[in-house]
N, C-alpha and C positions, 0 to 999 in steps of 0.2 A: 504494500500500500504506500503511495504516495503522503511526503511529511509536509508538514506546516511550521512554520518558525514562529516559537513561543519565548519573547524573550530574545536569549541566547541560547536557547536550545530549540531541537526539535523536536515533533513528537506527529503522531497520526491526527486526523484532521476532527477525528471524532476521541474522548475524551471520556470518563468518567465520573459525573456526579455524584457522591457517597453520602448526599444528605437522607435521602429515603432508607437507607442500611437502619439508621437511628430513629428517625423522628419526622412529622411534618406531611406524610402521604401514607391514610389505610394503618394496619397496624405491622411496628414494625416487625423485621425476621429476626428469627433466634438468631444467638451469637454464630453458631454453626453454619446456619445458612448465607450468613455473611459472608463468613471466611470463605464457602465453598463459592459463593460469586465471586467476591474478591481474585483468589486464585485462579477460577474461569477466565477471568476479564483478562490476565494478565498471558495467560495459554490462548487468548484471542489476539493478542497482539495492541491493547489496552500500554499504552505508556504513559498517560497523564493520567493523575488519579485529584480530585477534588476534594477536599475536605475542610472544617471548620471547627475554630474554640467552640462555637454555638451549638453542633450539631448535637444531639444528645447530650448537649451540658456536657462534652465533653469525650463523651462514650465513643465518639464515632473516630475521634483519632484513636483512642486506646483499642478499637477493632482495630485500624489501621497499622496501628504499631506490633500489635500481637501475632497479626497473620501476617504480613509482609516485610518485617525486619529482614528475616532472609534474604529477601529479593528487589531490597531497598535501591540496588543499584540497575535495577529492570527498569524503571518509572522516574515520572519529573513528579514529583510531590507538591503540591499546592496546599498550601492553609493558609486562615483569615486569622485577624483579630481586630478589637476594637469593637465584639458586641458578643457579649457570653451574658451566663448566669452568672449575679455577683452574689455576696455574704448573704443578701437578705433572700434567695432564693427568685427575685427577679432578673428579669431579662434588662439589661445597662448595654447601654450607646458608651465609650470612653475612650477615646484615642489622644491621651496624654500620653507622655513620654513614658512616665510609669508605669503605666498599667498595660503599654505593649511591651514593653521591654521583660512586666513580669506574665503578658499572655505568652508570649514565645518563650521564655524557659519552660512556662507549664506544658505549652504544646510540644516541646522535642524532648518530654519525658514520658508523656504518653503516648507520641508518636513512636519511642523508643528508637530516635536518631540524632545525628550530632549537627543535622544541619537542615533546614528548609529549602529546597529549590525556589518554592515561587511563593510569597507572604504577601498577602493583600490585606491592606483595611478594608473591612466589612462593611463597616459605612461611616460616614461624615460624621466629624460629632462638632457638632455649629459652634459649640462653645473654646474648640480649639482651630486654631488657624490649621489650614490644611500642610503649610510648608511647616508646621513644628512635630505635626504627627509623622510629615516622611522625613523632616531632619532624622525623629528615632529610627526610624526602621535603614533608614541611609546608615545609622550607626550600628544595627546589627550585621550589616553588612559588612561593616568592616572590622567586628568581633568575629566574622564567618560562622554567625546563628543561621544569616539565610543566607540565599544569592543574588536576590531577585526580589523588586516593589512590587507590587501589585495594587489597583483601585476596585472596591466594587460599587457600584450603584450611585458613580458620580456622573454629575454634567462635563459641557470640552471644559467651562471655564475654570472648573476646579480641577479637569483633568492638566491643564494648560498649567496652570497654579504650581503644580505639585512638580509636573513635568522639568520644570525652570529651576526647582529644589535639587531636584534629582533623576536621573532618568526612570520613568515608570515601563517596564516590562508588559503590562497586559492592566487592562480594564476588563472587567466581567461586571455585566448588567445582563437583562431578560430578553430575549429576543426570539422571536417565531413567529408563523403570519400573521397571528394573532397578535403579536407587539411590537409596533412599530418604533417606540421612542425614538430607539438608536438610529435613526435616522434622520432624527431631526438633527443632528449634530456629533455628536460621539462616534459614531462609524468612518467619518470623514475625518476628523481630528484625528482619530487615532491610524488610519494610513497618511495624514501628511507627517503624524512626526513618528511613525515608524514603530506604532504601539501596535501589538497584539491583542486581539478582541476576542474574548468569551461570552460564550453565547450559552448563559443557563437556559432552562427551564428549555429546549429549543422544539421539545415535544409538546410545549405548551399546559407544563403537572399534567401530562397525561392525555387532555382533551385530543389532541389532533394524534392520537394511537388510535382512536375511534372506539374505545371500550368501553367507555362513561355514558353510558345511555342515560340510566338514571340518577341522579345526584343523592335523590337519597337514600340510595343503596352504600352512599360512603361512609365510614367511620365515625363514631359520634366527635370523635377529637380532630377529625381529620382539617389541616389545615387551607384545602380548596373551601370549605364549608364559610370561612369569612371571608371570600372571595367576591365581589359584583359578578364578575363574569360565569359565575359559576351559582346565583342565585334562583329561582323555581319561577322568579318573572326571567332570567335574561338568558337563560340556561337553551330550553327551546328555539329561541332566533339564534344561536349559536350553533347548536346541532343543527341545523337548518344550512348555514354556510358549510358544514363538515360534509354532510351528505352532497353537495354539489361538489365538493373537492374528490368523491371517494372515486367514481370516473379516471380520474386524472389518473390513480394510482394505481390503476388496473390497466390502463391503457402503456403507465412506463412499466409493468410486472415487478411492481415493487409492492412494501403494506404503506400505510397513511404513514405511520413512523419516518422510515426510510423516506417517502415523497416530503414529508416536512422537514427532515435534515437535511438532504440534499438542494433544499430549496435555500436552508441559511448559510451552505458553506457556500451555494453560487453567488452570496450577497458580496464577496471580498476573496481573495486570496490569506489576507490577514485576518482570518476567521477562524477560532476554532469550536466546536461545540462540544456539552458536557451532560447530554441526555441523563437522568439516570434511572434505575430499574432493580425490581428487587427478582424481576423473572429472568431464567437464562436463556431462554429462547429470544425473548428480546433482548437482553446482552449481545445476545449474537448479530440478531438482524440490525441494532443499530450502528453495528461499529461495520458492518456492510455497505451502509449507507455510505460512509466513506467514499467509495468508488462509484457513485450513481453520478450520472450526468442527465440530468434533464434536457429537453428538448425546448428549444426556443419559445415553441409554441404552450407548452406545459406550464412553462417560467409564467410567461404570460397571462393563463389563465388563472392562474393561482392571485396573480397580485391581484387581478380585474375581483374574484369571489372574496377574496379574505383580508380587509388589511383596517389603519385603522377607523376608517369611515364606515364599514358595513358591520365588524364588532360590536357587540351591545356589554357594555359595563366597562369600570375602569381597572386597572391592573390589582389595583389592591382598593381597601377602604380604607376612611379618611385617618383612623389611627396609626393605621400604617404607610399612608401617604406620607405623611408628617416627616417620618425618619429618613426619606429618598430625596438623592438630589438630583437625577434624572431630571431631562428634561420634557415635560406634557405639552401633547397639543395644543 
């Protein structure tokens, strides 16, 4: 399979998201079924592996660390910080010097490694200037904690900001036909100064796999359930555009998966995506998607059924809007 430049490294153009392993989609899988994904993804030819202080408060590195120390030198390692569980058992925004300096100790002891490839803030924390949080991380870089900045879920101007600080490695925000932000700016910013762009969620949590018929078949904790786009009024005109896409992915012999990935690496070269899944047959077929090339005419139809004008609801709700510095419509 053909790589993609992440950073200073390379790696396959499709990616591993390890938030669902823990928490946030359905109920999570045993420890076991973790590791035996984890080690599939990696026997798939999986080199980038995604992970977060957040994800399980914690747990989803200590998976990480546990099952794949061995094979630490197979994989580009990604982890976040600047937004965990604190003392009082809430979820805390913090990107002081301190408090990354002490997420990254905690993370490469349950990572159980001596170093991070690629450290991203998690998100923006309004009360600290954006150049003081990557002053820190520019400093772990030169203790050789990580290798590599990382932004998530910023705009260009704070991506620009940071950029000037330091060089930033890769930006990760939401991206699939279903969310367009990234294009109001961030996709372009980050091919003229030469940033790699991650493209979470790029299955859209699931929807555009075409499995989610009904919503309230999900999980009572399940985190699409605070979702707009995923509510009992907006849910319906949603499945509504998926069903006019499902064609499309019949006609390239591929599933809805694979047609939606393949649709976000053809957005840039400087693209990578980081689907994630707790099934192995979809392990498999997303990291296939890799090698799809759509047809002109496909490209096109997709943008014309899915984008962000024909969408009903916005990415997250207003509690969570709050925290994002992406830029809206």
């Amino acid at each position: 399979m053909s790589q993609r430049q992440l950073g200073s490294f390379k790696c396959a153009p499709i990616g591993l998201g390890c938030m669902n392993l823990s928490h946030a989609y359905g109920v999570p899988p045993s420890e076991q079924q973790g590791q035996t994904l984890l080690l599939k993804a990696l026997d798939l030819g999986y080199d980038m592996l995604d992970t977060a202080a957040l994800y399980g408060f914690g747990n989803n590195e200590t998976l990480l660390g546990k099952t794949l120390k061995p094979h630490r030198d197979k994989f580009v390692l990604a982890s976040k910080c600047g937004l965990f569980k604190n003392a009082a058992g809430m979820r805390e925004i913090n990107g002081t010097p301190e408090m990354i300096r002490k997420t990254c100790e905690d993370s490469l002891k349950r990572l159980q490694t001596d170093v991070i490839d690629l450290y991203y803030l998690h998100r923006l924390d309004r009360n600290v200037p954006i150049e003081e949080s990557v002053g820190a991380l520019a400093d772990l870089i030169t203790a050789g904690k990580i290798r590599a900045i990382g932004l998530s879920e910023v705009g260009a101007d704070t991506l620009r900001k940071a950029h000037a600080e330091h060089p930033i490695a890769a930006l990760q925000t939401e991206y699939s036909l279903w969310s367009r932000n990234a294009e109001i700016a961030v996709l372009d910013t980050c091919r003229e100064l030469g940033i790699s762009f991650v493209a979470f969620s790029p299955v859209a949590r699931g929807f555009l796999g075409g499995d989610i018929r009904d919503i309230n078949a999900l999980a009572e904790k399940d985190l699409r359930r605070t979702m707009p786009r995923f509510t009992t009024e907006n849910y319906p005109h949603n499945l509504a555009l998926l069903d006019k896409i499902t064609p499309l992915a019949e006609r390239e012999d591929c599933t809805l998966a694979q047609l939606s990935l393949a649709w976000v690496l053809s957005r840039g070269e400087h693209i990578v995506a980081i689907p994630g899944t707790t099934n192995l047959t979809h392990l498999e077929d997303n990291f296939k998607a890799g090698e799809i090339s759509l047809s002109e005419d496909t490209l096109a139809q997709l943008d014309l059924i899915m984008n962000q004008q024909t969408v009903v609801g916005g990415r997250y709700n207003a509690g969570t809007q709050k925290e994002i510095d992406t830029e809206e419509f």
